[in-house]
N, C-alpha and C positions, 0 to 999 in steps of 0.2 A: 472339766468333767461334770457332769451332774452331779447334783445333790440327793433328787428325789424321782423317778420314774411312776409313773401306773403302769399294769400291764392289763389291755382289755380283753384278758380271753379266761380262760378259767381251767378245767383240770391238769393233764401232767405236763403243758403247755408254760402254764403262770409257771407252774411250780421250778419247771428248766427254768425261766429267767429269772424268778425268784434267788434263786440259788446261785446263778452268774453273778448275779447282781446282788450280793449280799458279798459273795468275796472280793467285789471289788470299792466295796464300802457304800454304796449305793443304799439308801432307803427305799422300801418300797411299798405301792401300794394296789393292795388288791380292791376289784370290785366282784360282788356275785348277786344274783337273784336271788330270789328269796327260798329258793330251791337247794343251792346253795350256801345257805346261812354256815352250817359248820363246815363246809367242805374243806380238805386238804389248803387248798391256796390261801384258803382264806389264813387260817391258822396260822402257815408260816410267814403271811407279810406284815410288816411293819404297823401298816396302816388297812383298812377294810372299809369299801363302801358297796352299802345297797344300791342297787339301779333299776329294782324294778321286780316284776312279779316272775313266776317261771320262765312261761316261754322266751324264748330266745329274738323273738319280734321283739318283746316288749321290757327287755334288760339287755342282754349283750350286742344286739341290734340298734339302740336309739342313741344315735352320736350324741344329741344333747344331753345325756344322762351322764355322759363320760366324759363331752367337755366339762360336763356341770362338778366330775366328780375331779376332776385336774384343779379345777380353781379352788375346788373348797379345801384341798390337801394339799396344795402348792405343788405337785407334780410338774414339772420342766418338761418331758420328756413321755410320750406313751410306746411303748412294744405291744403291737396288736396280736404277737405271735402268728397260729396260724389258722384259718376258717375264719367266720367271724367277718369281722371288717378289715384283715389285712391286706384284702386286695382290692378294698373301695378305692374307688379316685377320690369322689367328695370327700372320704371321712380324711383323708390324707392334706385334702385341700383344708379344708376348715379349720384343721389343727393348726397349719401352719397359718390362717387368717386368726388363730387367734395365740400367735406367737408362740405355740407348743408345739415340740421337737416332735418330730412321726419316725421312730425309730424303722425305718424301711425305707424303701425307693424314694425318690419325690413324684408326684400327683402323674406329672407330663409321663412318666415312665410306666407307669403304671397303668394310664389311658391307652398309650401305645400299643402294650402285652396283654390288654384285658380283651380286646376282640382279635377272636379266631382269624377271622376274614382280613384285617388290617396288618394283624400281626405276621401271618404269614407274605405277605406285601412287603413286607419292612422288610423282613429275611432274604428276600430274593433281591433286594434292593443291596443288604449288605453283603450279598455271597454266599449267602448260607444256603444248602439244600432245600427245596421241598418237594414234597410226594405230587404228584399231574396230578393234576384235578381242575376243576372250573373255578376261576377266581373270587367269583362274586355270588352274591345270595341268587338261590333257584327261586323260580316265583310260582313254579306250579309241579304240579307227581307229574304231568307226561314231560314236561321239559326235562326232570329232572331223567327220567329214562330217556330220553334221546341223548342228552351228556353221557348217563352211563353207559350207553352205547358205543359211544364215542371214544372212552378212556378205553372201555375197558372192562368185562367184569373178571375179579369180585369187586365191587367200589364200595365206600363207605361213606356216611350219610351221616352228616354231623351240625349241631344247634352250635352257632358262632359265637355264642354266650356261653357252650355247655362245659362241664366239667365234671369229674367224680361218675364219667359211664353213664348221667342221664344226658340224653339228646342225642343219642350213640346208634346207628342202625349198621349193619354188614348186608350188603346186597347183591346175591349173585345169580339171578335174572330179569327179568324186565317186573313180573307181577311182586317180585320181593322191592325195587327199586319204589316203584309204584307205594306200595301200603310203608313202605318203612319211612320214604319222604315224608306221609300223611303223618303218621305216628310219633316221629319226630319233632315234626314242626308244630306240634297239639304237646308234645310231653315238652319242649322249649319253649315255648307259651306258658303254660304251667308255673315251670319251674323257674324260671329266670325273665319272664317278662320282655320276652325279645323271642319271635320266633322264624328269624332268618337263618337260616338253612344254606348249606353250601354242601360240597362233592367233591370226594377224591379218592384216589387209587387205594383199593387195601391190599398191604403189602402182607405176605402169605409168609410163614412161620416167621411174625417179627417178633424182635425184642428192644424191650422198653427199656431204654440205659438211659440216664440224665448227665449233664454236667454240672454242676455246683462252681459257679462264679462270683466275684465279689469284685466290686468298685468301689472308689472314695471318693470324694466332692475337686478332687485334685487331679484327676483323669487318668489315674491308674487302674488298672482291670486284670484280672487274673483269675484263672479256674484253679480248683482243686481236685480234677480228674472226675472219674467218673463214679455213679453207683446205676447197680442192674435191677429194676423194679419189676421183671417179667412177671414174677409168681403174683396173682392177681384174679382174684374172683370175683367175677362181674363185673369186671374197670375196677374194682378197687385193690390198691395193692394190697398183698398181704403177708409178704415175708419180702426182704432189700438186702442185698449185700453191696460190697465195695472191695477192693475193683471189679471190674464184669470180668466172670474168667473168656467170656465168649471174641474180646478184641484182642486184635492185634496192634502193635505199638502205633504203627502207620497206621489207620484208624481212630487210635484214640489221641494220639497226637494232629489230626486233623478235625476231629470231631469239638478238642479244646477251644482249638484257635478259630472255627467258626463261631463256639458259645461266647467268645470272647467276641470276637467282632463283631455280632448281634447286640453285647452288653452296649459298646461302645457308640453302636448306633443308635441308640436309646439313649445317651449318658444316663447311664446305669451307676447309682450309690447303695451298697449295703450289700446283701446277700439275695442271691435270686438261682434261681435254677433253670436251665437251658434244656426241654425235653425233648426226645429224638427218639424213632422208632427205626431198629435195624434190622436189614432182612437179610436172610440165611447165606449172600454173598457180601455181606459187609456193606454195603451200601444204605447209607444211612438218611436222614429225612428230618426236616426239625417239623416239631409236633406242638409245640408250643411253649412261651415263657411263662414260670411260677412266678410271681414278684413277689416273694416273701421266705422266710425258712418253712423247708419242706419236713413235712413228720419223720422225715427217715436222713434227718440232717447227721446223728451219732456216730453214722457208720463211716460216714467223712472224720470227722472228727478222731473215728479211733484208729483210720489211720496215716492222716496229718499228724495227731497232737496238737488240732487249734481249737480252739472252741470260737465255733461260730457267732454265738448269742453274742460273746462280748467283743468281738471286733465289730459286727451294727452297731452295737453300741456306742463305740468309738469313732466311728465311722460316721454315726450319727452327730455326734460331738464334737466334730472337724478334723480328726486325728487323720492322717495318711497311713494309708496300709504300713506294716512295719515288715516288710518284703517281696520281696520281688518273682516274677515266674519261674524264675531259676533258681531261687531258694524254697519254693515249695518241693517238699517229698514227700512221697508216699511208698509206706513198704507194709506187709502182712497184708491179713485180712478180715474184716467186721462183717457180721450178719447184724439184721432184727427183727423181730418178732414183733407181732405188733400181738397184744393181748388184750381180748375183746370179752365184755360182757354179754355173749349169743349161744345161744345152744345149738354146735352143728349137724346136733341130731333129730332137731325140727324145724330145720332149712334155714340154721343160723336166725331163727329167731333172737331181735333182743330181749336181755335177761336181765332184769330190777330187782332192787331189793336190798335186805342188808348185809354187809360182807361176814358173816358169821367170823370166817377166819381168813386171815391174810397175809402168806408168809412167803413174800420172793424168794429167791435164792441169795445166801451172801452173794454181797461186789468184793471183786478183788479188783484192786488197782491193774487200769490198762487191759484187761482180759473179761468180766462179766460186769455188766452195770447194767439197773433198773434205774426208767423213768416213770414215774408213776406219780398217777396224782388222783391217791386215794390209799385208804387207812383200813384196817381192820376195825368193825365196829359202824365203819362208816356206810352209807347210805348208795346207791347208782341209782339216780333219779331217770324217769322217762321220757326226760324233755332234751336229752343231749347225746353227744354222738355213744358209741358204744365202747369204745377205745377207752382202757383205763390204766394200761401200764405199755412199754415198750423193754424188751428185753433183749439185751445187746451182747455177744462176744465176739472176742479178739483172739487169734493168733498166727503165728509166722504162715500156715499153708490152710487153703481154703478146707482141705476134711482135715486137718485141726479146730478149727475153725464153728467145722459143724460138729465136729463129737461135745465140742466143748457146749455148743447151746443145746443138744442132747441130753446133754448133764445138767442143764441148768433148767430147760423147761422140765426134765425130771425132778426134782428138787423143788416145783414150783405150785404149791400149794394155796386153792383159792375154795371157800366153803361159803355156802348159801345162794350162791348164784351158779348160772352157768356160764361157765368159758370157756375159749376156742384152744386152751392149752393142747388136750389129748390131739386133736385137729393137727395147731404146729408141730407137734413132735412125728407125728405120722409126715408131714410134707417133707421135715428134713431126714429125716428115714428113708424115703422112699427112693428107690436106686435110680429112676430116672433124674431125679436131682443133683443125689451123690453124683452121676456121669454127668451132668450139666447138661441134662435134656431136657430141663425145665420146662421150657419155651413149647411141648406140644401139650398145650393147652387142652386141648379135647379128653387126652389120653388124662391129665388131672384134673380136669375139669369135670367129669363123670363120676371119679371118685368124693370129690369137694361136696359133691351136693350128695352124696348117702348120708347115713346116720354115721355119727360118733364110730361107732367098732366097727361097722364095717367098712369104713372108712380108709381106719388105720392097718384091718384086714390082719390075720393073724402071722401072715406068712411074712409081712414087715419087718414084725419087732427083730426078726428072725435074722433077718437080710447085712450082711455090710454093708459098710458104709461105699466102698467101691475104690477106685484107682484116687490115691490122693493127689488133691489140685497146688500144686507150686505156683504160689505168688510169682509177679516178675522180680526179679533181683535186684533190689535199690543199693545205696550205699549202705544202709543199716540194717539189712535182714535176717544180718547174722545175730544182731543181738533181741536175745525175747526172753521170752513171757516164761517163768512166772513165779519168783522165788515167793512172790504176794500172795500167789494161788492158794500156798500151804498155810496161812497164816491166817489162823481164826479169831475174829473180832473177839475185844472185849467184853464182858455181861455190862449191861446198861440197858434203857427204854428203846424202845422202835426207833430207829432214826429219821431223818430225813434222808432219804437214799442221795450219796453223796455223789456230787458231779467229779469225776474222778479217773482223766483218761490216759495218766502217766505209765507206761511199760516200765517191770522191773528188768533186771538185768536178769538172768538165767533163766532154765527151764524145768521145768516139773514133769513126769510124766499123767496121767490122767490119773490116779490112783491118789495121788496127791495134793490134787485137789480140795481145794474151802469149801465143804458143805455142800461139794458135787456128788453124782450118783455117779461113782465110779463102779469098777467089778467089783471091791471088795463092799459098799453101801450103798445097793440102788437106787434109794427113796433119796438119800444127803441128809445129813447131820439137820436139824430142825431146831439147834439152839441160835438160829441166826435172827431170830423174832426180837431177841435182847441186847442186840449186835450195836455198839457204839459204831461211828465212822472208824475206819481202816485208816491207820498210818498213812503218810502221804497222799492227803488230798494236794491237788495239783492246784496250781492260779496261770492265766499265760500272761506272758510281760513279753513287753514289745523286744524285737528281736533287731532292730534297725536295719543298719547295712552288716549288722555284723551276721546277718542268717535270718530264718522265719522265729516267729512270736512262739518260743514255746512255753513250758511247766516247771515249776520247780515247786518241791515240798513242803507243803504249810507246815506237816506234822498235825497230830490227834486234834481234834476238837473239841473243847469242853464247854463250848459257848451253849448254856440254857435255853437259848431263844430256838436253838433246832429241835428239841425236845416236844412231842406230840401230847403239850398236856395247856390244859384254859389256862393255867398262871402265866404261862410263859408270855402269855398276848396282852398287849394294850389295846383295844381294838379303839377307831373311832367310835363316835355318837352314832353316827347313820350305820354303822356293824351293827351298834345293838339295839337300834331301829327308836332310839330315842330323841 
């Protein structure tokens, strides 16, 4: 196992592996810009180096800065997390030209998944669905309207480099095919420096579900089911659950075994995700490979019981999966929240500035966890994404589920900036969710882009929740959440919010809840600012032949180094820029 890791990316990103990777005795070490000097990651790792000035070209972008910064720190090993260089081919090649571990895919796999055009080739080659379309790059706007002609409209007009909704056109007649080619192939140029172009059918009320599969260097492969990413404003996602309530078993049992056999056509190592767009009869379509952990990896996690970060890790390190297809389970069910520094009352502008006040909601083991990677006091600088927390619950039935992160974005207190908090509370509010109508876009798509309140609309707050959604019934669905729920942290400093996905045995009802806004306290108890780590922080240990990798209890933390104060840090030289 390692010694020592870098990780090259930076907010609540480092900070997840940070934390894996501190309970499995790992050292670690951060890099940041100089934008970055105090930030969150840096704080909690081991080790700290500069690599550079703000932007992101000229710090988290410049491989030689981070090979530079592996040799001077002795790092074995780098986790590029996610964005950033995790899904370079070179950066992945280089590392490993210069004997350091790339905790992710290897290079060839990654070359394979990074183009649209090739990748969906690969797919057809291994079995897997794709949407009709024309296979190869279009070379001009009339060609591309005589294809669309051809499939079909509506078609959809996509950069073979594009991702994150830029190089994205929907075309549903000849003059839209026409300017969206143009428009495309100028915004793929732009942004990715490739602006080949290709064409395929758009499939009409789809939904975005992924699978989450993992390989080892041993030629084992295995998914861990699915998550539903439909909720999504402007391609980008913006609320994820697990499982999709939208499939049925046949569906998502064949939907696996293609992700699988796609991994396996790639020999595929580490953690990666297989994306698929499903339309309104089940019929589904691969959309493309992520070769990295995806932002919305927790909600797998909470309801596995694995933690993903540290089997890459492992996986990275030569270890074999430590089980099998058939000991993977999954039962309940995880939302997330992704929580954004934007204002969505001036069209999700991003919002800078300092955190006046910052006060999540307590975690309770297994049922509510914050990833964040940022502090109260601290800074949101305007050179980076806008994303600064992810807020997660668990429980046995999906409007459990949702009451619960009701209660928790209620509870969720952010001062000096603006956030998309009131925003997510109004999406899981709103009855076309609660019924699992999600997926008509238009119908939330209109309300997304008004201001703030009227957004949330008054007749909302008002509404139920709706017909509650039943998980499928695994072997352990009987047992849940959350005698932890009731059980309010110790007085202590701000923690490092603890990675923490163990289910307690019983139930609470909502009322009794940690610091939620239940009927009897709407806002939640607001002494969780002072909140020590919760009993039963989890660790996962390999599960062999005897069943899957799960958790067992560390018990309280009193290690000083999680503590949000300058003593607690050694930094290196190049930290303190001397």
């Amino acid at each position: 196992m390692f010694q020592k890791i870098l990780i090259a990316n930076r907010g609540e990103i480092a900070c997840r592996v940070i934390k894996t990777a501190r309970r499995m005795g790992i050292r670690t070490v951060a890099v940041y810009s100089e934008a970055d000097r105090d930030a969150y990651h840096v704080r909690l790792a081991d080790e700290a180096v500069c690599i550079g000035p703000p932007p992101a070209r000229e710090s988290y972008l410049v491989m030689d800065n981070i090979i530079a910064a592996c040799k001077a720190t002795g790092a074995e090993a780098v986790h590029p997390g996610y964005g950033f260089l995790a899904e370079n081919e070179e950066f992945s090649r280089r590392l490993e030209q210069e004997d350091i571990v790339f905790i992710g895919p290897k290079h060839y796999s990654v070359a394979a998944m990074g183009d649209k055009i090739a990748s969906k080739k690969l797919a057809r080659e291994a079995g897997v669905n794709t949407i009709p379309g024309y296979p190869g790059p279009i070379a001009t706007a009339d060609q591309a309207v005589a294809i669309a002609r051809e499939i079909g409209y509506p078609v959809m007009i996509k950069a073979s480099a594009g991702g994150g909704g830029k190089g994205l056109r929907v075309a549903g007649r000849d003059r839209e095919a026409h300017e969206g080619f143009t428009s495309c192939r100028a915004e793929a140029r732009n942004a990715f420096g490739d602006d080949r172009v290709f064409l395929e059918k758009f499939i009409e009320q789809p939904r975005h579900i992924e699978i989450q599969v993992l390989g080892d260097a041993h030629g084992h492969v295995v998914h861990l089911g699915e998550r539903e990413c439909s909720m999504q404003r402007r391609h980008q996602k913006v609320l994820e659950e697990a499982p999709s309530s939208f499939l049925d078993e046949a569906t998502r049992t064949a939907m696996g075994e293609q992700a699988v056999a796609l991994a396996r056509a790639v020999r595929y190592q580490s953690a990666g995700t297989v994306e698929f767009v499903v339309g309104k009869d089940r019929r589904f379509y691969f959309l493309e490979m992520n070769t990295r952990l995806q932002v919305e990896h927790p909600v797998t996690e909470m309801i596995t019981e694995l933690d993903l970060v540290e089997l890459m890790i492992r996986i990275a390190a030569g270890e074999k999966l430590p089980f099998t297809q058939e000991q993977v389970r999954r039962d309940g069910w995880a939302l997330e929240c992704r929580i954004n520094a934007e204002d969505p009352a001036r069209n999700f502008l991003p919002s800078t500035g300092r955190l006046v006040r910052y006060l999540p909601p307590p975690e309770s083991d297994g049922a509510v966890r914050v990833d964040t990677g940022v502090y109260e006091g601290g800074e949101i600088p305007v050179y980076y994404d806008s994303m600064i927390a992810k807020l997660i619950t668990y429980d046995e039935t999906r409007a459990d589920a949702i009451a619960r992160m009701r209660d928790a974005l209620n509870a969720f207190v952010i001062r000096g900036i603006s956030s998309n908090i009131a925003f997510q509370a109004a999406l899981v509010q709103h009855p076309r969710f609660a019924a699992r109508r999600h997926p008509a876009a238009r119908h939330l798509g209109r309300r997304a882009d008004l201001p703030a309140d009227r957004a949330a609309g008054p007749e909302v707050s008002r509404l139920p929740l709706g017909h509650p959604g039943r998980c499928p019934r695994h072997d352990r669905s009987r047992r849940r959440v959350a005698d932890a729920d009731a059980r309010q942290a110790a007085p202590g400093p701000f923690p490092v919010p603890a990675l923490s996905h163990a289910r307690p045995a019983g139930r609470t009802g909502r009322d009794g809840r940690a610091g939620g806004a239940g009927r009897g306290n709407p806002r939640g108890d607001r002494g969780h600012e002072d909140a020590e780590h919760p009993q039963g922080r989890e660790r996962l240990r390999g599960g062999g032949a005897a069943g899957p990798a799960r958790r067992r209890p560390l018990g309280r933390s009193a290690d000083p180094a999680l503590r949000l104060t300058p003593e607690s840090k050694n930094l290196t030289q190049s930290r303190r820029g001397t």
